[in-house]
C-alpha positions as CSV (number, residue, x, y, z in Angstrom):
1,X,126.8,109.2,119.3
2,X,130.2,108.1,119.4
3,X,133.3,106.4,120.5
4,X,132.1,105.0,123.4
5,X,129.1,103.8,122.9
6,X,125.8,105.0,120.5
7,X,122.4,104.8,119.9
8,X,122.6,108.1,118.5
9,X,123.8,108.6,117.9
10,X,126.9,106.7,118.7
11,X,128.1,106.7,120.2
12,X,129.7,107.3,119.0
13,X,130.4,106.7,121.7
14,X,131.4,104.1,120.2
15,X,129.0,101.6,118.6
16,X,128.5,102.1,115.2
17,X,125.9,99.1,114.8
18,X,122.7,101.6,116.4
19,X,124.3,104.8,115.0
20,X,123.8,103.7,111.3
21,X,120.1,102.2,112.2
22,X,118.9,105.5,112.9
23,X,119.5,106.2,109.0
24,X,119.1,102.7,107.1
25,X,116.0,100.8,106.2
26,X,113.4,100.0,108.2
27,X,112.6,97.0,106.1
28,X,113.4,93.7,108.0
29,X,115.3,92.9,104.4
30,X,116.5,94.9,101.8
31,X,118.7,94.1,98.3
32,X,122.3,93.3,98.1
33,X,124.5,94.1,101.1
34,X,121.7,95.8,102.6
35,X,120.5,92.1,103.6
36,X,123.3,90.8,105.3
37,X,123.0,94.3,107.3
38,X,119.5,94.0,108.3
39,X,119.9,90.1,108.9
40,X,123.0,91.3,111.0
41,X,120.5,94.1,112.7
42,X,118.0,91.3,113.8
43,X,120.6,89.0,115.1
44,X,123.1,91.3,116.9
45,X,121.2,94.0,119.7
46,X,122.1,95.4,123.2
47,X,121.6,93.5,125.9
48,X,119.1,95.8,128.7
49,X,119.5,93.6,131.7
50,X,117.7,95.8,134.6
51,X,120.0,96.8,137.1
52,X,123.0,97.3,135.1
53,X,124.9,100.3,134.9
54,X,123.2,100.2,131.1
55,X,119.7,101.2,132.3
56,X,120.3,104.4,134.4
57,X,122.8,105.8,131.2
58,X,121.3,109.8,130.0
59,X,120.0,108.3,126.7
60,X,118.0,105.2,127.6
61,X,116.2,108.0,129.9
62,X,116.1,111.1,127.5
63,X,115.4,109.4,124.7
64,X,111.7,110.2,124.2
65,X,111.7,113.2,125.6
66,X,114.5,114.3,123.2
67,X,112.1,112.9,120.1
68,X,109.5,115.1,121.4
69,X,111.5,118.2,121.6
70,X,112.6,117.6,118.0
71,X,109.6,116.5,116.6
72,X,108.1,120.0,115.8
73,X,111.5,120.9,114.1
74,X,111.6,117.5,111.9
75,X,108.2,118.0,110.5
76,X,109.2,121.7,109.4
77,X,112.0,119.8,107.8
78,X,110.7,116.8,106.2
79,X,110.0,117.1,102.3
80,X,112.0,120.4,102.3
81,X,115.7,119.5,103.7
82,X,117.1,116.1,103.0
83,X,118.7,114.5,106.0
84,X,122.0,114.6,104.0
85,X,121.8,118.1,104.0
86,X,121.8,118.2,107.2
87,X,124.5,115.3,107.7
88,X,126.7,117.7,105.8
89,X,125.5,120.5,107.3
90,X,126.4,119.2,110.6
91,X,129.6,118.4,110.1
92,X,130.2,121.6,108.5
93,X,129.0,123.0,111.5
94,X,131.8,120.1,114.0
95,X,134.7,121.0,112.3
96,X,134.2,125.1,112.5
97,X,133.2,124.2,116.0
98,X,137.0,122.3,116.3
99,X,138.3,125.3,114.9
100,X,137.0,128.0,116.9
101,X,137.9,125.7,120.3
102,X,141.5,125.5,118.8
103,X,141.9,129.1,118.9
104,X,140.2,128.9,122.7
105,X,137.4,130.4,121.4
106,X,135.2,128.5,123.9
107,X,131.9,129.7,123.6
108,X,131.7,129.9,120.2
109,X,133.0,126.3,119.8
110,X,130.5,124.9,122.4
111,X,127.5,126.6,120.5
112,X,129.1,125.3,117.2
113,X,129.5,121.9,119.2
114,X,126.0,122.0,120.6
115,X,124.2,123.0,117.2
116,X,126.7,120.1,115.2
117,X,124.9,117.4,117.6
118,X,121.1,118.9,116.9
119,X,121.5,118.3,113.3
120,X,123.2,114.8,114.1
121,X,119.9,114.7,116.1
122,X,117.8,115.5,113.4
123,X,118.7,113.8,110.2
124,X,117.7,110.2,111.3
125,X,114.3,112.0,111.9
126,X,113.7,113.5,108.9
127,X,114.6,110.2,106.8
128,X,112.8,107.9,108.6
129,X,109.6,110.8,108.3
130,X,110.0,111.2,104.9
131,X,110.7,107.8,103.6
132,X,114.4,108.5,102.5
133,X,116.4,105.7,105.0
134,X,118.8,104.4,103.8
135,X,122.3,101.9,104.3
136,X,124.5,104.9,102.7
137,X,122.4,107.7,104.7
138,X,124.0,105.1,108.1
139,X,127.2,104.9,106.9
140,X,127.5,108.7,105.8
141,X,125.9,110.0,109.2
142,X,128.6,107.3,111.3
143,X,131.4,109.2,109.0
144,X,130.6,112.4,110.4
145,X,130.4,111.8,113.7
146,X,133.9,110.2,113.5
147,X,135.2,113.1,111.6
148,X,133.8,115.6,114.3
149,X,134.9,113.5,117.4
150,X,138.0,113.7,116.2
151,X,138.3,117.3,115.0
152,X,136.9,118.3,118.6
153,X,139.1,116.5,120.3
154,X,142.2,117.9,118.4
155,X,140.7,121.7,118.8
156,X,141.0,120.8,122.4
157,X,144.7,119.5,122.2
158,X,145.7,122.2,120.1
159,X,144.4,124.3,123.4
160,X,146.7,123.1,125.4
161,X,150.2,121.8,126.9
162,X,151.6,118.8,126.1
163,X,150.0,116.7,128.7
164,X,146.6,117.7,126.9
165,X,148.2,116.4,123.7
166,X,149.5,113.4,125.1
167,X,145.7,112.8,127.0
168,X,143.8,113.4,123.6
169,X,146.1,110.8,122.0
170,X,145.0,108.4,124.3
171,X,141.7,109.3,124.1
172,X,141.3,109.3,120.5
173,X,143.2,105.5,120.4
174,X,140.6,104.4,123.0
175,X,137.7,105.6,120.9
176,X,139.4,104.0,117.9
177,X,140.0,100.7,119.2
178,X,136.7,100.5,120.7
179,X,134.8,101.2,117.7
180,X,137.4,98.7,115.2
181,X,136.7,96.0,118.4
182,X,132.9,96.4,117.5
183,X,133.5,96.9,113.9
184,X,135.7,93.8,113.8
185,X,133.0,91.5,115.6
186,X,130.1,92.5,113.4
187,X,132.0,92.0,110.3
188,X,132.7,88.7,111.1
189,X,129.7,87.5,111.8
190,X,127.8,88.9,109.0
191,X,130.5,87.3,107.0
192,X,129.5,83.8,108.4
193,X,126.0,84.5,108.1
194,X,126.6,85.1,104.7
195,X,128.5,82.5,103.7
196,X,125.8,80.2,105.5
197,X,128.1,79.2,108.1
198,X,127.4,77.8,111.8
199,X,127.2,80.2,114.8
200,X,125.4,82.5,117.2
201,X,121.4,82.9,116.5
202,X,121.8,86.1,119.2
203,X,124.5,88.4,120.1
204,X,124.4,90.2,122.7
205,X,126.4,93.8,122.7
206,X,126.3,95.2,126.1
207,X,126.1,98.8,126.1
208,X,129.1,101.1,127.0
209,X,130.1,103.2,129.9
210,X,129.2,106.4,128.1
211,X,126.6,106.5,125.6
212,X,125.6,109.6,123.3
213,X,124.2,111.9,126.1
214,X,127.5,111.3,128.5
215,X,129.9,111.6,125.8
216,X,128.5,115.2,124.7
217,X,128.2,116.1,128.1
218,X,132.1,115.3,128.5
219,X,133.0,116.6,125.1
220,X,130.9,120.2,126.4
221,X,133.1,120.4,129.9
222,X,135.9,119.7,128.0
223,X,135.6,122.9,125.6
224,X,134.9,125.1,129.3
225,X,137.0,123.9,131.1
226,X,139.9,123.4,130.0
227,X,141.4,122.7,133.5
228,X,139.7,119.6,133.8
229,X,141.0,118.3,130.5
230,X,144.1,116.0,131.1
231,X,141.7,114.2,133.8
232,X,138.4,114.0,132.0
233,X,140.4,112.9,128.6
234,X,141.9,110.2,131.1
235,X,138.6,109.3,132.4
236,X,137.3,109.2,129.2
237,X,139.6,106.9,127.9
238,X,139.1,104.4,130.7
239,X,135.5,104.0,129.9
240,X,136.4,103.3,127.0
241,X,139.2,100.4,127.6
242,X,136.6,98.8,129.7
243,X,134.4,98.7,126.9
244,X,137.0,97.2,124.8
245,X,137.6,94.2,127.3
246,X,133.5,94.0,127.2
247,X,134.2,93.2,123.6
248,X,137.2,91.2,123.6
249,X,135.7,89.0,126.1
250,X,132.4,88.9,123.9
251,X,134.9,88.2,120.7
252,X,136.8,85.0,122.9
253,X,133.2,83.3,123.6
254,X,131.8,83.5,120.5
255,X,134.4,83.4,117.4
C-alpha cells in the first residue's frame, strides 16, 4: 500500500496513516508518543460516503476475502516468524524484484514483485495474531514499502528511453508529495493535540484514486508491458495530483 493511497497496505498508495495501523497497537492508548498516535488514530479516519468513487476501489471489496486467503498462511507463521522477518524479508524480496525488472527480466521481477506484496500482506497478520503490534513494527513496514515503490519504479526506468525516465520522475514526485501532503497534515495536528491546543474533534481523509489493490495492479502492467509505461506512469501520476489537491483543500479548511 502505497503512494497513492493505503490501507495496506498503503498505499502506499499513498496514506501512510492506515498503512502503519496495520502494525501498531491495538490499544486505544499506549505510552509516550504512542499516545498522541493512537489519539491521532481515533480522531483522523477515511471518510466512506456511499457512492463515491471510494466505495467501488479493489480493496474496500477484496479485503475480506484477501484475510481469508491468508489466514491459513498467518497461523503457520504466528509464534514461529516474527512479522519483522518478514518486513525485511519482503523488501529483500522488492528490491531483487527492482533489479531483475531493470535488466528486463520481466517475469522474474513480477514474481519477485508479486511475492514482495504477500509478505507486505502478511506481517500485519502475524503481529496482530501473535500479540507483537507495535508503533516501530508501522513505521518499519511504511519504510519498506517506500523503499520498494521506489526501487520498482526505477527498475522500470532503467528499462527504458528517456521518456520512461522522464514519466517515472514524475511519478515518483507525485507519490512523494502526496504522501509529505498527508504526512504534513497529520503531524500538525497531533502536534496541537498535544500541546492541548483548539481544533478539529474529526478529520476526515478521503480515500485516494488508487488504493493498495489498483496500485499493484498498475505497478504489475507496468513490469509486462513495458509499452504502456510512459502512459500508465502519466496516468498514475494524475491520480495522484488529484489526491494532493484533495489534501491541500482539506489542509486550507482546517489549519
Amino acid at each position: 500500500c502505497w503512494p497513492i493511497s493505503c490501507e495496506c497496505s498503503s498505499s502506499c498508495g499513498g496514506d501512510p496513516f492506515l498503512a502503519m495501523s496495520r502494525r501498531s497497537h491495538a490499544q486505544s492508548v499506549v505510552p509516550g508518543a504512542g499516545a498522541h498516535y493512537n489519539a491521532l488514530r481515533q480522531r483522523v479516519y477515511y471518510s466512506q460516503h456511499s457512492g463515491t468513487h471510494r466505495d467501488i476501489m479493489l480493496d474496500s471489496v477484496l479485503r475480506k476475502p484477501k484475510d481469508r486467503l491468508l489466514q491459513p498462511i498467518t497461523v503457520a507463521l504466528a509464534g514461529h516468524v516474527s512479522a519483522t522477518a518478514i518486513t525485511l524479508t519482503g523488501l529483500a524480496t522488492g528490491i531483487l524484484a527492482a533489479m531483475l525488472i531493470g535488466f528486463d527480466l520481466r517475469v522474474g521481477g513480477l514474481v519477485l514483485w508479486l511475492l514482495n506484496r504477500l509478505f507486505d500482506g502478511l506481517d500485519g497478520a502475524v503481529s496482530r495474531l501473535d500479540g507483537t503490534q507495535s508503533d516501530f513494527g508501522g513505521y518499519l513496514d511504511l519504510m519498506c514499502d517506500v523503499i520498494v515503490y521506489a526501487a520498482v519504479a526505477i527498475g522500470l526506468a532503467a528499462g527504458g528511453g528517456l521518456e520512461t525516465w522522464v514519466a517515472t520522475a514524475i511519478m515518483l514526485a507525485a507519490f512523494y508529495i502526496n504522501i509529505t501532503s498527508w504526512l504534513l497534515i497529520s503531524a500538525i495536528i497531533a502536534r496541537r493535540h498535544a500541546e492541548g491546543q483548539d481544533g478539529p474533534t474529526t478529520v476526515k481523509i478521503h480515500r485516494g484514486l488508487l488504493e493498495g489493490t489498483e496500485t499493484i495492479l498498475v505497478y504489475s502492467v507496468l513490469i509486462l508491458l513495458p509499452e504502456f509505461r510512459f502512459t500508465l506512469m502519466l496516468a498514475a501520476s494524475a491520480a495522484a495530483f488529484y489526491s494532493i489537491g484533495e489534501r491541500i483543500i482539506l489542509a486550507r479548511r482546517l489549519l
